[in-house]
C-alpha positions as CSV (number, residue, x, y, z in Angstrom):
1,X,201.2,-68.4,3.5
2,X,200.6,-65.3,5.5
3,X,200.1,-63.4,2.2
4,X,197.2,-65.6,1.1
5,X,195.4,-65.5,4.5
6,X,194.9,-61.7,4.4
7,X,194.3,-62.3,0.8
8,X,191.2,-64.7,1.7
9,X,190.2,-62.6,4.9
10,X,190.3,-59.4,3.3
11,X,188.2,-60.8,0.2
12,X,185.9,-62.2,2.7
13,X,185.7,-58.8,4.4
14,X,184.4,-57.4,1.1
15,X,181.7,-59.6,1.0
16,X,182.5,-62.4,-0.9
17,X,181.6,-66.0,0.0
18,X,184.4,-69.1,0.3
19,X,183.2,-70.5,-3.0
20,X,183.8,-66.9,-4.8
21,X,187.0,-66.9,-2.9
22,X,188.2,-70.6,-4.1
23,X,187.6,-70.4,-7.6
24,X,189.2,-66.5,-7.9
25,X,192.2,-68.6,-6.7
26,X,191.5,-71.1,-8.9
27,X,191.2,-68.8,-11.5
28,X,194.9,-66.7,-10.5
29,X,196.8,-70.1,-10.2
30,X,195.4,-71.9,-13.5
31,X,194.4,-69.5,-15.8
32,X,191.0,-71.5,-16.2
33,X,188.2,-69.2,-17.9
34,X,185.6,-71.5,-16.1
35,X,186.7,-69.8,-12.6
36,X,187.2,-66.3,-13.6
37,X,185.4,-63.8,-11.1
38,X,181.6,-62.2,-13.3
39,X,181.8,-58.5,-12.8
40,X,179.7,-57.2,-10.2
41,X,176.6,-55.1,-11.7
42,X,177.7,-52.2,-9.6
43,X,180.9,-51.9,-11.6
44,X,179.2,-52.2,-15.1
């Protein structure tokens, strides 16, 4: 449990809101396209 807390508080450091945050781990622990994180537009 420790290792998802500074998983959620460092994501949340780098800006990203509890919604982003929920379905990212949505997305890692089901594999559901629907949840996968857009890239940001600074990346591409």
């Amino acid at each position: 449990m420790q290792e998802n807390a500074r998983l959620i508080l460092g994501l949340r450091a780098k800006g990203w809101t509890d919604t982003e945050i929920a379905d990212f781990l949505l997305y890692i622990e089901s594999g559901d396209e629907q949840y996968k994180p857009a890239p940001n537009k600074e990346e591409s």
